[in-house]
VOMIZA-702520 format. One record per residue: x, y, z of N, C-alpha, C in turn. Coordinates in steps of 0.1 Angstrom, whole numbers, padded with zeros to 4 digits, always signed. Example, Ala and Ser with C-alpha at 12.3 -4.5 7.8 and 13.67 -1.06 7.14 Angstrom:
<nodes>
+0132-0057+0078+0123-0045+0078+0132-0033+0078 +0128-0022+0071+0137-0011+0071+0129+0000+0079 
</nodes>
This chain:
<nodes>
+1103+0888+0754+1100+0902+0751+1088+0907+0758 +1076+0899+0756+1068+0905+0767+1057+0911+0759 +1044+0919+0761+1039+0930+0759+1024+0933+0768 +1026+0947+0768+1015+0948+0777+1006+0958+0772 +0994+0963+0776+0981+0966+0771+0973+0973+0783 +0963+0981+0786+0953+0982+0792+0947+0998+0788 +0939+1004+0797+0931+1008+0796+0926+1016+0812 +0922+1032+0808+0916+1040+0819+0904+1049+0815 +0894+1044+0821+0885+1051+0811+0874+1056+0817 +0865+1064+0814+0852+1068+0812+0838+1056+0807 +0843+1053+0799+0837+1041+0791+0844+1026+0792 +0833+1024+0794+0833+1007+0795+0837+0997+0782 +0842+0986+0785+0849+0980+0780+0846+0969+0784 +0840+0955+0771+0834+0945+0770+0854+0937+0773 +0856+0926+0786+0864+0915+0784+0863+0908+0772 +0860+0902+0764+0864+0899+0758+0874+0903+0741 +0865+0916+0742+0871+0925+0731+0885+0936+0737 +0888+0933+0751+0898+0937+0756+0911+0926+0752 +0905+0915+0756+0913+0902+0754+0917+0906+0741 +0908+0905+0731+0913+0906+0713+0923+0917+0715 +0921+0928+0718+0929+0938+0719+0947+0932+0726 +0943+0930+0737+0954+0920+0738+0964+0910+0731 +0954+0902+0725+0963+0893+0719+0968+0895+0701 +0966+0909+0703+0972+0918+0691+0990+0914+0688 +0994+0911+0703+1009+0913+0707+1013+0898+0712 +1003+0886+0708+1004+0875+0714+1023+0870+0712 +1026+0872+0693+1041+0872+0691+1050+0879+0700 +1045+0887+0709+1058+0890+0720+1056+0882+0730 +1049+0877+0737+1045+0869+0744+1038+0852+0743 +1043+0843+0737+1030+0836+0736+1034+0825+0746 +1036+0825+0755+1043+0814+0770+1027+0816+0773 +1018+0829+0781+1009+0831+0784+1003+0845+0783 +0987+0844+0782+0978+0857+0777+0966+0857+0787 +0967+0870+0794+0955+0873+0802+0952+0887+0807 +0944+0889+0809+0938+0902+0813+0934+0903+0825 +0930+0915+0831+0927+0918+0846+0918+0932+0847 +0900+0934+0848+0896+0942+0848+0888+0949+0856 +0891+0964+0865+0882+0965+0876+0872+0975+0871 +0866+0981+0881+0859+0994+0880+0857+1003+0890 +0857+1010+0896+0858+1022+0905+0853+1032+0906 +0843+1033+0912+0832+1048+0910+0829+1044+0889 +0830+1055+0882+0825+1058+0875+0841+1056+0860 +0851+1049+0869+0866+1048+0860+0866+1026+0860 +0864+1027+0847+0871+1014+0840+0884+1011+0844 +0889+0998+0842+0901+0998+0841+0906+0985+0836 +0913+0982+0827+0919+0968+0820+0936+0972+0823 +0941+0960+0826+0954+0959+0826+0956+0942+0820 +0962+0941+0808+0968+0928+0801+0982+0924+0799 +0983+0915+0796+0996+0910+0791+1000+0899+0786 +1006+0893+0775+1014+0885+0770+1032+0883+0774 +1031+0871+0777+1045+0866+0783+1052+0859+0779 +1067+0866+0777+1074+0853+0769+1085+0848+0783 +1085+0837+0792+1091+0830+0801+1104+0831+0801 +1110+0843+0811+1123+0843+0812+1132+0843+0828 +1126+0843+0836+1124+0843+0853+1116+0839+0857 +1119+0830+0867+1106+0817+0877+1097+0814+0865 +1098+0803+0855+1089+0801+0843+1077+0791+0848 +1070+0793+0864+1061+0787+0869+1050+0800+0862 +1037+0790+0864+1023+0799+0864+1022+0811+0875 +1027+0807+0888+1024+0819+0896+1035+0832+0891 +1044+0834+0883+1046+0843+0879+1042+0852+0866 +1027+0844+0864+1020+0854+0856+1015+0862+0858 +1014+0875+0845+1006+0884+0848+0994+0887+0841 +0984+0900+0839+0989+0905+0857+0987+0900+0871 +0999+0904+0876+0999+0905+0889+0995+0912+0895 +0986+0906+0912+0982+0920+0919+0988+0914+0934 +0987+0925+0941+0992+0923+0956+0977+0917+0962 +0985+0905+0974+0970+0900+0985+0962+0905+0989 +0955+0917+0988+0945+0924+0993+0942+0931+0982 +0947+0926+0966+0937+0930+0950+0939+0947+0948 +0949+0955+0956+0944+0968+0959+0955+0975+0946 +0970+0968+0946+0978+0970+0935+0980+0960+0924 +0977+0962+0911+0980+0957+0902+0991+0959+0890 +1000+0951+0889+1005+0953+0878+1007+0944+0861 +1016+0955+0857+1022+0946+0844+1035+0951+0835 +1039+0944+0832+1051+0948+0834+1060+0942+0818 +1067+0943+0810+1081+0940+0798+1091+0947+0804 +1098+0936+0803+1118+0938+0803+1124+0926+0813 +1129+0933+0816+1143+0928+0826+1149+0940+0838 +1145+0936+0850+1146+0945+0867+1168+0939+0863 +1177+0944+0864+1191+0932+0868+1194+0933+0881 +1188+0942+0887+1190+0946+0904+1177+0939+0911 +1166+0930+0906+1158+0932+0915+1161+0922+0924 +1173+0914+0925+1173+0900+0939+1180+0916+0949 +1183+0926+0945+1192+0934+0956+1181+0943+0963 +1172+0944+0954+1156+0951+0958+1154+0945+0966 +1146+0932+0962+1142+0919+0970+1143+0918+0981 +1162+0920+0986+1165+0918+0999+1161+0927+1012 +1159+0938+1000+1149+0951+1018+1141+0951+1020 +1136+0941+1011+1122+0936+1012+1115+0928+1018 +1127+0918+1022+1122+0903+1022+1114+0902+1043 +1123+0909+1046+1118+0910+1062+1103+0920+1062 +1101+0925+1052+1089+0932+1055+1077+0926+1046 +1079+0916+1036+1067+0911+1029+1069+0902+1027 +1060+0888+1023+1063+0872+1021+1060+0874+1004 +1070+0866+0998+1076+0864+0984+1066+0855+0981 +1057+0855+0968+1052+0840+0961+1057+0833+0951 +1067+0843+0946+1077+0841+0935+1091+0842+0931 +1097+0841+0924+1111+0843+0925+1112+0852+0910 +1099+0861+0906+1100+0867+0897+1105+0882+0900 +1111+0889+0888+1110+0903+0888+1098+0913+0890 +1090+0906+0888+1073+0914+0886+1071+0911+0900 +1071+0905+0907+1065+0907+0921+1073+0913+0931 +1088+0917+0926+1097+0929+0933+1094+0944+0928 +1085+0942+0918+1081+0953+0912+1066+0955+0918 +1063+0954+0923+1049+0955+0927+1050+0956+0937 +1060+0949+0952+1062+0954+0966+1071+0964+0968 +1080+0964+0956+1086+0975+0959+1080+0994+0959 +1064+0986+0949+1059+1002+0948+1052+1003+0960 +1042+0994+0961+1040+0996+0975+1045+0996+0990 +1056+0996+0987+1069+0999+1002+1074+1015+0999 +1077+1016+0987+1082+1030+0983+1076+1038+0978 +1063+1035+0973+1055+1047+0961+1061+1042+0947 +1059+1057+0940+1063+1059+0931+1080+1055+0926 +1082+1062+0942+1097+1065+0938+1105+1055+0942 +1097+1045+0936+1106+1032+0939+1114+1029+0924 +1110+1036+0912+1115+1038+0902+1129+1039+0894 +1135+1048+0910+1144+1055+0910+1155+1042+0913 +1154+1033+0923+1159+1023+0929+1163+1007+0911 +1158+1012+0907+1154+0998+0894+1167+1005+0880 +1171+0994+0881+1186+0989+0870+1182+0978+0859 +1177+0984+0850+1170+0979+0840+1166+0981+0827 +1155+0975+0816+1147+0977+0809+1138+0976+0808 +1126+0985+0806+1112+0978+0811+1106+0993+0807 +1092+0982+0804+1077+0995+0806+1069+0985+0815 +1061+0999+0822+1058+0988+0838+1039+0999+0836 +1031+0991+0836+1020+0997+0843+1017+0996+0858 +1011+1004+0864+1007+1002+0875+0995+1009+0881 +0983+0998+0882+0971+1003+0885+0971+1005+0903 +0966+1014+0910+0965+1014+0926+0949+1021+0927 +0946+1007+0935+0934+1009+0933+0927+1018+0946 +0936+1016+0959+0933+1025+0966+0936+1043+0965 +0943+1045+0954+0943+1061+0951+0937+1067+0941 +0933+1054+0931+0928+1055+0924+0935+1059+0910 +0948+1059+0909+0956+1060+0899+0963+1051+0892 +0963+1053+0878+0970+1047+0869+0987+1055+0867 +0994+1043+0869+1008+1052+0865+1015+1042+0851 +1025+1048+0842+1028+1044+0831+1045+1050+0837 +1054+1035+0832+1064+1043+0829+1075+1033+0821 +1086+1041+0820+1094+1040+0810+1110+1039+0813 +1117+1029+0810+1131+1029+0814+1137+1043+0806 +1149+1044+0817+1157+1058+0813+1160+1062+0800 +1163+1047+0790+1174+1054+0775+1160+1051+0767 +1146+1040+0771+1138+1042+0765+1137+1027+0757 +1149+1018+0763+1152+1004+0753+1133+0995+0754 +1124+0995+0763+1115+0990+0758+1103+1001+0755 +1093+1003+0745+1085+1007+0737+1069+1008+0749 +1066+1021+0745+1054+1020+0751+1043+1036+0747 +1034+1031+0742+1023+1039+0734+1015+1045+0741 +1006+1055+0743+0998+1058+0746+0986+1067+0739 +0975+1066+0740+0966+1070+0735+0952+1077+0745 +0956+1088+0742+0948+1099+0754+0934+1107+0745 +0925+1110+0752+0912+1120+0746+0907+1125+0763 +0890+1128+0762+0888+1135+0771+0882+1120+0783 +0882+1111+0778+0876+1105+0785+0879+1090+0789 +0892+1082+0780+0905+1074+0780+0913+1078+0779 +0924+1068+0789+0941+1067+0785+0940+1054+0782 +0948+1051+0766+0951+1036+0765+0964+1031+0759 +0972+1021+0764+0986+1023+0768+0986+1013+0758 +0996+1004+0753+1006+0994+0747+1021+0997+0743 +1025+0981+0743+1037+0980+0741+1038+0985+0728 +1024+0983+0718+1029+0986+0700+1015+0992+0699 +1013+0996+0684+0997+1007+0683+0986+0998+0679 +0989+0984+0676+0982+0977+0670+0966+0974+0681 +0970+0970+0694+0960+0971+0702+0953+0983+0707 +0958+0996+0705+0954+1008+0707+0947+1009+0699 +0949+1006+0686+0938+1006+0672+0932+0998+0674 +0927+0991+0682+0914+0982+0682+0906+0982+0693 +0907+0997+0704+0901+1001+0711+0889+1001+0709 +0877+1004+0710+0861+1005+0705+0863+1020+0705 +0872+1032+0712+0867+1044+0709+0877+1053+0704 +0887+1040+0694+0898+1050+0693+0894+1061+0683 +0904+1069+0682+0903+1082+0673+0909+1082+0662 +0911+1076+0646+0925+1075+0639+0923+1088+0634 +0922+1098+0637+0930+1111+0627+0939+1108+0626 +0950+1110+0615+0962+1111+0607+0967+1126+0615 +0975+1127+0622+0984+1137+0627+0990+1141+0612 +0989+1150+0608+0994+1159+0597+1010+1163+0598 +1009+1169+0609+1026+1174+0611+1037+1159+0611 +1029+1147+0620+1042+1135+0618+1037+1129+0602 +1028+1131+0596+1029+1126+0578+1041+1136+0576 +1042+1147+0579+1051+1158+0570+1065+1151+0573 +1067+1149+0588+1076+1145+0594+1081+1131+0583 +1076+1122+0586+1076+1113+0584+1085+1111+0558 +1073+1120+0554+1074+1121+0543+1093+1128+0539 +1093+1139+0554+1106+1146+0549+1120+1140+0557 +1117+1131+0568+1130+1129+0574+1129+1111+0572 +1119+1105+0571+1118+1089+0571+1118+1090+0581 +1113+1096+0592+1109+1089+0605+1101+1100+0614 +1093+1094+0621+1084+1103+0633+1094+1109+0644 +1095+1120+0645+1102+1126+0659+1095+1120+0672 +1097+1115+0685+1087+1113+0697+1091+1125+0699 +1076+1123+0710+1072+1115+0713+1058+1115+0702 +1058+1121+0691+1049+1121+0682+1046+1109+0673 +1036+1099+0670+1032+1091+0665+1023+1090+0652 +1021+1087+0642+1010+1092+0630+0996+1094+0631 +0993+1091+0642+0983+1097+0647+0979+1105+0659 +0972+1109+0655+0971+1125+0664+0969+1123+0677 +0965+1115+0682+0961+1119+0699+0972+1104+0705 +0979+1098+0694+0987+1089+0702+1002+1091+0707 +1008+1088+0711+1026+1091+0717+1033+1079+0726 +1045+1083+0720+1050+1075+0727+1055+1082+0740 +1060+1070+0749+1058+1082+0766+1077+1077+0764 +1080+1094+0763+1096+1093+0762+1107+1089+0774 +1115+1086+0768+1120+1072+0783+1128+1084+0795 +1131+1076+0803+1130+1084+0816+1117+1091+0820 +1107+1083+0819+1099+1092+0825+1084+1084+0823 +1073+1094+0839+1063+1082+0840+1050+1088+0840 +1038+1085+0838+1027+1092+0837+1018+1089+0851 +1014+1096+0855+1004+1097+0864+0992+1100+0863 +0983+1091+0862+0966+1097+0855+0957+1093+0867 +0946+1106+0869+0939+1102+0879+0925+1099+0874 +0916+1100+0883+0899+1095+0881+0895+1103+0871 +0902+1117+0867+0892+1126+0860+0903+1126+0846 +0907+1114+0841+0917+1114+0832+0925+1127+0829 +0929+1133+0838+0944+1140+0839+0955+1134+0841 +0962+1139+0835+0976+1131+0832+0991+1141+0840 +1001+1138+0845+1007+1143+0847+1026+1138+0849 +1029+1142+0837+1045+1139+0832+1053+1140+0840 +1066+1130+0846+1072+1138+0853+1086+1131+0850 +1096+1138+0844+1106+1133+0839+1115+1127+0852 +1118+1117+0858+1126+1109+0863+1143+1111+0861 +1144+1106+0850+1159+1107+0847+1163+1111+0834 +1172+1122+0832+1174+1128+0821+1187+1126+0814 +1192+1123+0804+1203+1117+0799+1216+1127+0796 +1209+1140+0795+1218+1151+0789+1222+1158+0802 +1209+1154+0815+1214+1162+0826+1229+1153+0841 +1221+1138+0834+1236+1127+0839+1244+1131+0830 +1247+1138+0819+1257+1137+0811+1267+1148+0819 +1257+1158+0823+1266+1172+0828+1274+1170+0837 +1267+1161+0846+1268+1158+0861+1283+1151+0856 +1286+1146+0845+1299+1137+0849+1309+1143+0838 +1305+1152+0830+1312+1160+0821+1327+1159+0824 +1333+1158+0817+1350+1162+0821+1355+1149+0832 +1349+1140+0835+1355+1127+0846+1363+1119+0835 +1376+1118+0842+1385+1107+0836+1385+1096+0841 +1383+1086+0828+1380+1068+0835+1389+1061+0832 +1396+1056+0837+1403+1046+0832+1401+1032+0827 +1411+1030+0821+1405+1015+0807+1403+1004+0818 +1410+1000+0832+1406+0992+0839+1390+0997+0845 +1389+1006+0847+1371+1012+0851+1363+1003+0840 +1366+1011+0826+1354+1009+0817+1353+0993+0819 +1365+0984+0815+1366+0965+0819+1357+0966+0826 +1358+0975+0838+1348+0970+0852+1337+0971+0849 +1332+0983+0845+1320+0983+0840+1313+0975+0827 +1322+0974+0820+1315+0964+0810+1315+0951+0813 +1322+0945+0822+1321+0931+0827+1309+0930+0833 +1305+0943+0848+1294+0939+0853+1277+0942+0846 +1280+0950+0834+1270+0953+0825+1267+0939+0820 +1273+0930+0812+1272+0919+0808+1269+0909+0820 +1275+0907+0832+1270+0899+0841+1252+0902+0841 +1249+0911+0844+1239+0912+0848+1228+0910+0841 +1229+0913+0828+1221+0906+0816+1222+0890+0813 +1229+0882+0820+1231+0874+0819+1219+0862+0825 +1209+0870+0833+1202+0863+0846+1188+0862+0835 +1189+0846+0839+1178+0840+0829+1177+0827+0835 +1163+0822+0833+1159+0808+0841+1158+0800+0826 +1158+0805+0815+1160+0798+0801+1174+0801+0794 +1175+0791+0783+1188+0791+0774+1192+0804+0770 +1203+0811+0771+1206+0821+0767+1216+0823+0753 +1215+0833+0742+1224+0828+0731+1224+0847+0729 +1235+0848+0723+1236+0858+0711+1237+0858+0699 +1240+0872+0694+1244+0873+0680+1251+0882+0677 +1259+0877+0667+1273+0889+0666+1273+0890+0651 +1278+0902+0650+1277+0912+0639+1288+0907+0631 +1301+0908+0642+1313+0906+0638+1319+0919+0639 +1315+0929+0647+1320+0941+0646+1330+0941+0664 +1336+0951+0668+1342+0948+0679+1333+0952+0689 +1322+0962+0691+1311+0962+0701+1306+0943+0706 +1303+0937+0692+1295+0923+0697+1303+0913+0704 +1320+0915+0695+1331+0904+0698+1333+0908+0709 +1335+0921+0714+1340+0922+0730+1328+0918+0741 +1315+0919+0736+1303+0916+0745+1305+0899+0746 +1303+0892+0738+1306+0877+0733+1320+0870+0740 +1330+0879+0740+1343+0875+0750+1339+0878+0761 +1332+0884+0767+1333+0888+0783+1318+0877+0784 +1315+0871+0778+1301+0864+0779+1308+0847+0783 +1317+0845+0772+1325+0833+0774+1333+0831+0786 +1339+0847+0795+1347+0845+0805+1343+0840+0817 
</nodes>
């Protein structure tokens, strides 16, 4: 499962009580726990993580990871299912240390930018510190399947997989957001990207944050679900397509360097996932 943590700030930030902050989320990760922290002109920066071992289960695939010359750092939860097909445009232009997902994610930003985003078939929340531009970027798979928090003022951005480490920032802010109590009291649940407290959110999927030195932030929705929906409105698929596609959907979740198992409900969604798993 994974989780990750860090920090862009104005104010400084003791390692060790980042670490604590970190190991808030040790139960999503507890294979390995470590942090990574620079500074830059007058901007902090922590990037952490907890690992639970599911690709190349060596140490050099821990994070975070940074590229050979310390300039990009990442961190990263989920699962890349495309990234050996990344990999391969890659491989003549940079030398591999790993056989993980995280270090296709890290050359591939730096081969492409940003918009190497676009290119990734997956689930995942991915930080990415660059240190030569000086930007922190946040992002978020398309449907939103892995979780990711943030917590903004005039002078931090501070990210996690859950709120628990965000609440043990040294400068967090807990006001009680009033409108998600209301929320909360009259539907049983918070609308996003709104959270119970006021200056936190969650960063809604399909989409990635860009924050610079002067903690500005800037949203930029990637992929939109209602606007692929238009794009394919009215297309007729046939029952051999969907097979196709649910065969290779399940192949591809399948890629694991550890034991893999399910669990079934007993409903026909799980039993048909469970028979194409057996085939």
């Amino acid at each position: 499962m994974c989780g990750i943590s860090g920090f862009y700030s104005k104010k400084s930030v003791e390692r060790d009580i980042f670490f604590h902050m970190t190991s808030k989320m040790n139960h999503r990760g507890p294979d390995h726990s470590d942090v990574m922290m620079f500074q830059s002109g007058d901007i902090f920066v922590g990037l952490g993580h907890t690992r639970l071992s599911i690709i190349d289960l060596q140490d050099r695939s821990n994070q975070p990871m940074s590229s050979n010359d310390k300039m990009v750092t990442v961190v990263f939860n989920g699962e890349i299912y495309n990234f050996k097909n990344i990999r391969s445009l890659l491989e003549d232009k940079y030398k591999f240390n790993t056989e993980s997902d995280t270090e296709v994610i890290l050359l591939a930003y730096m081969h492409f930018g940003i918009d190497f985003i676009y290119k990734l078939e997956g689930m995942f929340s991915i930080a990415i510190y660059d240190k030569g531009i000086d930007k922190l970027y946040l992002v978020r798979d398309r449907h939103g399947i892995k979780p990711l928090y943030y917590y903004v003022d005039e002078k931090s951005i501070v990210f996690s997989s859950e709120l628990r480490p965000i609440m043990s920032f040294p400068y967090f802010d807990n006001t009680i957001n009033n409108s998600s109590l209301y929320s909360m009291l009259s539907l049983k649940y918070i609308p996003s990207p709104n959270t119970i407290y006021k200056n936190v959110y969650k960063l809604r999927p399909g989409t990635y944050l860009e924050i610079n030195s002067k903690i500005e932030k800037t949203e930029v929705i990637y992929w939109d679900t209602i606007e692929e929906y238009k794009k394919n409105k009215g297309r007729v698929v046939s029952a051999k397509e969907i097979e196709k596609y649910l065969e290779n959907s399940v192949v591809k979740r399948l890629m694991s360097d550890v034991t893999l198992s399910s669990f079934q409900s007993g409903g026909v969604d799980s039993s048909l996932i469970n028979a194409l798993i057996s085939t």
